[in-house]
N, C-alpha and C positions, 0 to 999 in steps of 0.2 A: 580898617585901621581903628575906629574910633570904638567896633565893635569887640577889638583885642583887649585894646587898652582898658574899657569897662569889665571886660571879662577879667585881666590879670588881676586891676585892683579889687575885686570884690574876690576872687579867691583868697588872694594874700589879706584882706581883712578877717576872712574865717579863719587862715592860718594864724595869723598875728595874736586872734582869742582863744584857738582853739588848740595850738601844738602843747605838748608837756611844759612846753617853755613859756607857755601864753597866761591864761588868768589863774591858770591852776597853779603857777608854779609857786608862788609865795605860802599860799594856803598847804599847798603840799607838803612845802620846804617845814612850814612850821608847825604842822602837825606832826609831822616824824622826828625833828626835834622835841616839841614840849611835850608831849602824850608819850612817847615811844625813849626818849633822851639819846636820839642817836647822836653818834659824832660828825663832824664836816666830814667823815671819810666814807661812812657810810651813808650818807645822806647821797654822795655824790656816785656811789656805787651801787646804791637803788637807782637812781635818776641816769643812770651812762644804761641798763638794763634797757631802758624806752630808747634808745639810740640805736639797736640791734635792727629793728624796722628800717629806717631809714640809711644803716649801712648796707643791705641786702636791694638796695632799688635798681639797680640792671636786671635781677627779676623780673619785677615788674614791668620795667624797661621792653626787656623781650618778650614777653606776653602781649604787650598793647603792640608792640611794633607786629608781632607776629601774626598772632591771632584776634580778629575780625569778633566782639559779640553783637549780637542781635543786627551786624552788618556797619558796627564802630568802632577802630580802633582806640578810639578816644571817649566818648561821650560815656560808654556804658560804663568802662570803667570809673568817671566821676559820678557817676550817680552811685553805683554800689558803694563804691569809697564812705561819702557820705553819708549815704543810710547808717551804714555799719557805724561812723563815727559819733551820728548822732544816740545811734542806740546804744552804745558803750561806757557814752556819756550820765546817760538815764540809769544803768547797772552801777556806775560808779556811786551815784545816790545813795543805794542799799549797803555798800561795805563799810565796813571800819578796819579792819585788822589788815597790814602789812601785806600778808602773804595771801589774801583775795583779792587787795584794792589793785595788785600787780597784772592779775590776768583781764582785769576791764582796762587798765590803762594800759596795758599793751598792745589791744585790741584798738584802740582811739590811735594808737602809734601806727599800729601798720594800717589802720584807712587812711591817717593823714600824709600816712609817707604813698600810699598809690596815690591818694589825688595831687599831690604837687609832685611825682614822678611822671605821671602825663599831664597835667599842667605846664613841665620842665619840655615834654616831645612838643605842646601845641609851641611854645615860646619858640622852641630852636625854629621849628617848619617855618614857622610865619617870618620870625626874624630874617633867616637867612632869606627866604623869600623876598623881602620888600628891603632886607639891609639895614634892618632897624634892632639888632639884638642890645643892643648898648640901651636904648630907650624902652622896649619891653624889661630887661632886669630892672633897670631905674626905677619903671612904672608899679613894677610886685613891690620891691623893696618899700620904697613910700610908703605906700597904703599899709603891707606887714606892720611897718613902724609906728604910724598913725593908729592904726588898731593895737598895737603895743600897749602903747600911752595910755588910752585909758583901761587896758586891763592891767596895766602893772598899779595904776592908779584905786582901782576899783579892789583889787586882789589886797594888796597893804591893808586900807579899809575893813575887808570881811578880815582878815587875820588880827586886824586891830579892835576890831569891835564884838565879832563872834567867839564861841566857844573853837579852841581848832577843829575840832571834828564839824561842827555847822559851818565854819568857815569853809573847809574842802568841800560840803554837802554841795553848800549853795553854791559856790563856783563852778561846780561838774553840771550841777542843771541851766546856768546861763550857759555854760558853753555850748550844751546838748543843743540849741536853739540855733549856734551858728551856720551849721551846714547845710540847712535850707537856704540859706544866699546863695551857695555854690550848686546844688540843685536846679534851682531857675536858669541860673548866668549860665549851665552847659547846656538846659534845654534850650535857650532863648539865644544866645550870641558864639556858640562855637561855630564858625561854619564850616561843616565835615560834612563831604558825602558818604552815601552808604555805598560798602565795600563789601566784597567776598573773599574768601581762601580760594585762588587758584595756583596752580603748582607756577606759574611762569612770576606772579606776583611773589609767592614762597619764595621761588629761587633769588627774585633782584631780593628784598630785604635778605634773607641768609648769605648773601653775597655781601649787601650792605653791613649786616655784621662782621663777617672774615676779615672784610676791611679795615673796618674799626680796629679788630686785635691786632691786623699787624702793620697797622699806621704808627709808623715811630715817633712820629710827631705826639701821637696823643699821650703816647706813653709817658713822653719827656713832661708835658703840658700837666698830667695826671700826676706822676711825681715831685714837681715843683708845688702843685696845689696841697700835696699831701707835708711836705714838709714846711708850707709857708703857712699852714694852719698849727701844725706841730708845736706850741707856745704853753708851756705850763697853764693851764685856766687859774683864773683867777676869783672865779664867779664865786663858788661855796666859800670858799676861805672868807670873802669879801663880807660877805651875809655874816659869818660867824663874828668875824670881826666888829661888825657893824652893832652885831647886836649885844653881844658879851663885853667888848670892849669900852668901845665909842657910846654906848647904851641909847644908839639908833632907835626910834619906837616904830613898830612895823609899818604903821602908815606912812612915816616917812621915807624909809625904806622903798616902798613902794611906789612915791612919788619921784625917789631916787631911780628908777627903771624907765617912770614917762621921762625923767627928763633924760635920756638916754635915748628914748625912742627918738625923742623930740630933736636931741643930735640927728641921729640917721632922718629923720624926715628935713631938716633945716640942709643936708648936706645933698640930699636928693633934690630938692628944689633948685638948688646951686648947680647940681650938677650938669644938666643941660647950658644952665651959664657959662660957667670956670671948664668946666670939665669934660666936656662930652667933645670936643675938637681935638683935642690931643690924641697923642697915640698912645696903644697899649701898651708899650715901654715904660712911656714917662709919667702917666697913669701909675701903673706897679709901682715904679719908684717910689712918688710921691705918696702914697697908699703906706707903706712901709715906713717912710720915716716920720709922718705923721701916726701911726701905729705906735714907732720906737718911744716919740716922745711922749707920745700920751700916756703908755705904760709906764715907764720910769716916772710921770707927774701922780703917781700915785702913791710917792713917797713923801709928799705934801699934805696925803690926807690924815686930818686930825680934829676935824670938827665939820658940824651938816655944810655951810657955806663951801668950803674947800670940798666934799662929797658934792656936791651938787655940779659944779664947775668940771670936776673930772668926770662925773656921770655925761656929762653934753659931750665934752673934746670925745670921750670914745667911743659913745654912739655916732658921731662926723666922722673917726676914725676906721670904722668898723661899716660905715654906710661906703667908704670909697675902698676900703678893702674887696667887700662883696661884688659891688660893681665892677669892679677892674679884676677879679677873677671868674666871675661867674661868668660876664663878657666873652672875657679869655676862653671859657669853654667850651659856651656856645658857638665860637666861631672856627673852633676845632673839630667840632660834629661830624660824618661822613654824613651824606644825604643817603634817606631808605634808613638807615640805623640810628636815629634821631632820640628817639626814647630812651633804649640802651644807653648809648653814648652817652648822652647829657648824664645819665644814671649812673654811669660809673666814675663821669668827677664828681658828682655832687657826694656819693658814695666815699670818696675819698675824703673831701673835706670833712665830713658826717665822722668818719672813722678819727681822723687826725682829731679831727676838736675833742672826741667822746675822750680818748686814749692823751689828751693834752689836761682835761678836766680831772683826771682818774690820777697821771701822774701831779701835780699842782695843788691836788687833796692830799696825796699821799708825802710831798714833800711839808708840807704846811704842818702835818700831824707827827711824823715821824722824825723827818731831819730836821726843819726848822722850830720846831715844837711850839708852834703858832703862833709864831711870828710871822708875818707880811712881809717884813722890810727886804731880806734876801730872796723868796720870794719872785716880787715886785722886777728886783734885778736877773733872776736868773730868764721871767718873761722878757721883758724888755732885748734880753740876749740875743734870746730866739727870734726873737721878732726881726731885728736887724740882719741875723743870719740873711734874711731872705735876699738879702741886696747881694750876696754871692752868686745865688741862684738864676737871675735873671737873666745875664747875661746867653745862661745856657739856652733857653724858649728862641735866639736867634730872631726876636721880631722884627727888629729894624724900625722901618717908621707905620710899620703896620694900621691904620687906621681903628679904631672900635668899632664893632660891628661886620667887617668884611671878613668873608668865609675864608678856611684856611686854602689856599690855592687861586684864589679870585683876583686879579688884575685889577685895583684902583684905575678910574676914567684914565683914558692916557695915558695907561702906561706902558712899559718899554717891550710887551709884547703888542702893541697897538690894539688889543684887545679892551672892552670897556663892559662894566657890569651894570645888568638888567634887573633890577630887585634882589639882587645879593647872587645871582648865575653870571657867570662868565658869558657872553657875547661875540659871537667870532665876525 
């Protein structure tokens, strides 16, 4: 256990510095503004391009679950992963122009979308295993967040102090340095034995997948997640705003993201507290209308004090959204098709957010002619939608963490669960 939980957090700290969303993203954002004069629309339609990786991870998914390298479903793949990210990193160094800097960062995309797509199969395995997926999610998110904070902190900084082209430089080479942490943590703390392709193992995972497609449940589970992420983005607009407007200075900006992070890490810590006993119902709920209202407080901002106060509420808001869906999916999983599965809700959400980002630029630019304020509202909308949706998932008093099908101690089939397996 203790050798999981060091493993999740020191990945989700590579991720936290090292996704397109991590240190790069400020420097990114504001190179392709000042240098290039893009608009919020297209800044956000280069930036949805690196999200193509991480909608396609049921690939991924079926490869590690399928096929066995060097005798790993899991390990070799983090190690390539890796490598690849780190050297994509290093190439990023050398470009300047738009339409080069696109094929190193997409190549940083798709290492970082396979190692946290089998990073997603070790979580579910173990989780369901021991009945802990509630506190594995918990445990990535934290640490992501924490490693957030100070790259959104550091990223402001280079974009405030560097030329933007040194700014992007220097941020692509600290990050190139992250993925040695997750190197180690897979040779040192995964524990996976070595495995082969034999047709009888072939046949239970391809069984395990069938299952998977035609589990209604997950279906239901997968389209609730795709429409409760479905929310105008808010992000680009935000930054424009921030900076054009309100005349935000990048550093601050920047510190505007830790404290955001620093939401989702204050709401993680709490959440073992306040939150981790409830059920996955009343979790969702509360996820949503603390969502609702934190979106709509966003028609309050008009100076850094008031930005800084809504950066925290929607990093805590966006810390118990995650949880309370990603949860949700990991206890939906079919066992044997573990990688997949987690892959295709994570894929979902990935898709919904990219296509929520893409639509939320395009309203800000063209119908609201950049203005926030309608906006703000039309988010805050969708967000609430989701409280129609839940009822449909049928969870009942479902506990966090318990596999979909699994008997809680005592219950009314007199059946009682052994590490997250049923028990006859």
């Amino acid at each position: 256990m203790n050798r999981l939980m060091l493993f999740f957090a020191l990945v989700y700290i590579v991720e936290g510095v090292g996704q397109i969303g991590g240190l790069i993203a400020q420097p990114l954002s504001f190179y392709l503004k000042q240098v290039h004069g893009w608009t919020a629309l297209q800044v956000t339609a280069y930036l949805t391009i690196f999200n193509f990786p991480w909608i396609i991870k049921p690939v991924y998914g079926v490869l590690s679950d399928l096929l066995p390298v060097f005798g790993y479903r899991r390990k070799t793949y983090l190690i390539a992963a890796n490598v690849i990210a780190a050297g994509a990193y290093l190439w990023t160094t050398q470009l300047t122009a738009p339409g080069q800097l696109v094929w190193a960062l997409q190549l940083t995309a798709y290492a970082m979308a396979i190692s946290s797509t089998v990073c997603g199969a070790v979580l579910v395995e173990n989780g369901q295993r021991l009945g802990e997926s509630g506190k594995f999610v918990n445990q990535q998110w934290l640490w992501f967040n924490a490693a957030a904070m100070g790259a959104s902190i550091l990223g402001g900084q280079l974009a405030q102090r560097l030329s933007p082209t040194s700014a992007l430089h220097v941020a692509a080479s600290i990050v190139a340095l992250a993925p040695v942490a997750v190197l180690l943590a897979t040779i040192f703390l995964i524990p996976e034995k070595k495995t082969r392709i034999d047709m009888p193992m072939l046949r239970g995972t391809l069984g395990g997948l069938v299952a998977a497609l035609n589990k209604r449940e997950l279906w239901i589970v997968g389209i609730f997640l795709f429409l409760y992420y479905f929310s105008p983005g808010l992000s680009t607009p935000l930054y424009y705003t921030m900076t054009d407007k309100l005349k935000f200075s990048q550093s601050y900006i920047g510190l505007l993201g830790s404290i955001a992070s620093a939401g989702w890490v204050i709401g993680a810590l709490l959440y073992r507290r306040l939150f981790g006993q409830i059920s996955s119902k009343r979790l969702l709920n509360l996820s949503i209308a603390i969502g609702t209202v934190t979106t709509a407080g966003y028609l309050l901002l008009s100076n850094e004090t008031s930005a800084a106060i809504l950066s925290f509420c929607s990093g805590f808001a966006a810390m118990l959204a995650t949880v309370a869906t990603v949860t949700l999916a990991a206890d939906y999983c079919p066992r044997r098709s573990e990688g997949f599965s987690f892959a295709v809700m994570m894929s979902l959400i990935n898709l919904a957010t990219a296509s929520a980002d893409i639509a939320g630029s395009f309203l800000f630019e063209h119908v609201f002619h950049r203005s926030l304020t309608p906006l703000i509202l039309v988010s805050a909308a969708f967000t609430a939608f989701a409280f129609v949706l839940v009822p449909l998932l049928r969870l009942g008093d479902k506990p966090q963490g318990l596999p979909f099908g699994a008997v809680p101690a005592g219950g009314p089939e007199g059946g009682h669960v052994i590490r997250g397996v049923i028990s006859e």
